[in-house]
MIKOL-693492 format. One line per 3 residues: for each residue x, y, z of C-alpha. Coordinates in steps of 0.001 Angstrom, whole numbers, plus 500000, padded with zeros to 6 digits. Layout:
<atoms>
X:Y:Z  ... $
</atoms>
This chain:
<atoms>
863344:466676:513843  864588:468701:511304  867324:471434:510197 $
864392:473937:509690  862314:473438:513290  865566:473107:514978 $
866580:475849:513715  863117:477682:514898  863505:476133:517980 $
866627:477709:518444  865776:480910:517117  862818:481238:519572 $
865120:480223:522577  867270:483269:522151  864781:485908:520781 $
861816:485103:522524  861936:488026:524999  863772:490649:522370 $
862282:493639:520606  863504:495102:517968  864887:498749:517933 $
863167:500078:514992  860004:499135:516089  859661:497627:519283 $
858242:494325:517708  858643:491019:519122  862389:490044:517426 $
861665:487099:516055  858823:488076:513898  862352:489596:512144 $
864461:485718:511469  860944:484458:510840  860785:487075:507721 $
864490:486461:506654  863801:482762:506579  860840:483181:505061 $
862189:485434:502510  864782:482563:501694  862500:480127:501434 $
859923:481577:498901  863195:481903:496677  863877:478178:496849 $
867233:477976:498986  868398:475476:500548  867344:474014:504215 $
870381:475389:505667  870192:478201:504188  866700:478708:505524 $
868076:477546:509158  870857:480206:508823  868428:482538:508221 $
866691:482175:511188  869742:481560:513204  871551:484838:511457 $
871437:486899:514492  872329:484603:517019  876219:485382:517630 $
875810:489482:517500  872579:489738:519333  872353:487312:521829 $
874996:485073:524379  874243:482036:521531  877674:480226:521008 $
879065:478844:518125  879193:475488:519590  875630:475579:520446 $
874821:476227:516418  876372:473738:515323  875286:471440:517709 $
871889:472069:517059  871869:473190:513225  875295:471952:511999 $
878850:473388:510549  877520:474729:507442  874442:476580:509508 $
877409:477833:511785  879500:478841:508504  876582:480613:507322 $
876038:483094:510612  879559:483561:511114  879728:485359:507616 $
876697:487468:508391  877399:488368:511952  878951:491891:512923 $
882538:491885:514874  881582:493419:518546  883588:496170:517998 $
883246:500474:518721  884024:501627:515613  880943:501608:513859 $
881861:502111:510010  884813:499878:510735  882640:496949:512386 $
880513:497377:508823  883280:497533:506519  884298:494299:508509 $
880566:492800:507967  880643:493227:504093  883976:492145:503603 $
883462:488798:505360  879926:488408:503779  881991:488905:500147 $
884228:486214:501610  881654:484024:502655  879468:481180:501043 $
877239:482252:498400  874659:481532:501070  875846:484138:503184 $
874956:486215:500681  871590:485160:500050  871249:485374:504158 $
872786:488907:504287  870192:489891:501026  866775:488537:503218 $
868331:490374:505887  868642:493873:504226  865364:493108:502217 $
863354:492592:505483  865437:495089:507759  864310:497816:505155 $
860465:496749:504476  860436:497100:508547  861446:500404:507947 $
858406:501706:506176  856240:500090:508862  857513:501664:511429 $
859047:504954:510191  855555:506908:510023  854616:505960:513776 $
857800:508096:514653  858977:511581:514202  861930:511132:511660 $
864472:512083:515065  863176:510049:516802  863038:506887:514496 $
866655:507365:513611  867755:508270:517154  867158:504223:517792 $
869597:503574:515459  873581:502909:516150  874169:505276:512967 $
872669:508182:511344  870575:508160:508518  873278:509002:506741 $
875357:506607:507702  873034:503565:507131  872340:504790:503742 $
876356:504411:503677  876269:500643:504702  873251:499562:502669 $
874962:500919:499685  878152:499388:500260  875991:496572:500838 $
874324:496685:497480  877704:496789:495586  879413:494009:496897 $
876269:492171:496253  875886:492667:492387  880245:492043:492497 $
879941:488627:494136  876177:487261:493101  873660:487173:490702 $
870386:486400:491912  866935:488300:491439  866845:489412:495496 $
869191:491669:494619  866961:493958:492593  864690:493772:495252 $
866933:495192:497552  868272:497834:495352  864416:499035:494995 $
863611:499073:498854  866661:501023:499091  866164:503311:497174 $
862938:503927:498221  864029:504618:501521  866506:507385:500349 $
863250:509487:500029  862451:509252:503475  863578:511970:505789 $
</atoms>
C-alpha cells in the first residue's frame, strides 16, 4: 500500500464522524480538498499524505507516533509545522502557527497554502446559507480577527516561498474582505 492511501486511510479513521464548523460538512471532504489541491500542483507524495494528514494532531486524539508509523517522519515533520499549539490565547496560538510554518519545510508551506486556499473557497459556500452573525459566531475569532491571521499568513508566505498557490490565495482573500 502506499504513502497516499495510507495516508487516506488514516485520514478517514480520525475524521470520519467530524463536521466542520463553517459548514457542518462531513470533515474530510476538507483534507480530501487540501490534498487534492497539492496534488493538481505536482507535489510530492508526502506532501500529498501531509495534506491529508494536516489536521490530525490539533483536531483529533491522532499521535505523533501513530503518523509516522503509518505515513513516515517526513509526513510527521510536515503536520507538526502546520498544526496549531493547544493553547487559550488565540492571536498568540496563531502567531505561534505562522512562525513554525516559516520555520518549517518548504512543504509545510505548500500544506499550510492548500489549507488557506480551501479553508477560504469553503467560505463562499457556506457564508450565504448563514446570516453574517451567525456564520462568524462558529468561528474561534472574529471576522476581524481571521482577516488578521490570513494576512499574516499571506506575508510570511511571499517572505519564505515562491510558488503560483500563493496568488491564489492572495485573490480568495481578498475576495473575502468584501464579505460582511
Amino acid at each position: 500500500m502506499n504513502i497516499i492511501q495510507k495516508s487516506v486511510e488514516l485520514a478517514w479513521k480520525w475524521h470520519k464522524n467530524m463536521t466542520r464548523k463553517g459548514d457542518d460538512s462531513p470533515y474530510i471532504i476538507h483534507p480530501i480538498m487540501v490534498a487534492t489541491i497539492l496534488a493538481k500542483n505536482g507535489f510530492s507524495e508526502e506532501t500529498i499524505a501531509a495534506g491529508y494528514c494536516h489536521d490530525l494532531l490539533e483536531d483529533t486524539k491522532c499521535t505523533e507516533q501513530e503518523i509516522k508509523d503509518v505515513c513516515g517522519e517526513k509526513v510527521l515533520e510536515i503536520v507538526k509545522a502546520v498544526s496549531n499549539e493547544d493553547l487559550k490565547d488565540w492571536k498568540e496560538k496563531k502567531r505561534r502557527y505562522i512562525e513554525s510554518v516559516r520555520k518549517g519545510p518548504i512543504e509545510a508551506k505548500a500544506v499550510c497554502c492548500a489549507d488557506k486556499i480551501h479553508n477560504l473557497q469553503s467560505t463562499f459556500i457556506a457564508y450565504p446559507k448563514y446570516t453574517p452573525e451567525a456564520f462568524w459566531g462558529k468561528f474561534n475569532a472574529s471576522k476581524e480577527g481571521k482577516e488578521w491571521f490570513e494576512e499574516k499568513v499571506l506575508i510570511m508566505l511571499k517572505e519564505t516561498w515562491n510558488h503560483p498557490l500563493i496568488s491564489e490565495y492572495e485573490k480568495l482573500l481578498l475576495e473575502s474582505k468584501k464579505l460582511k
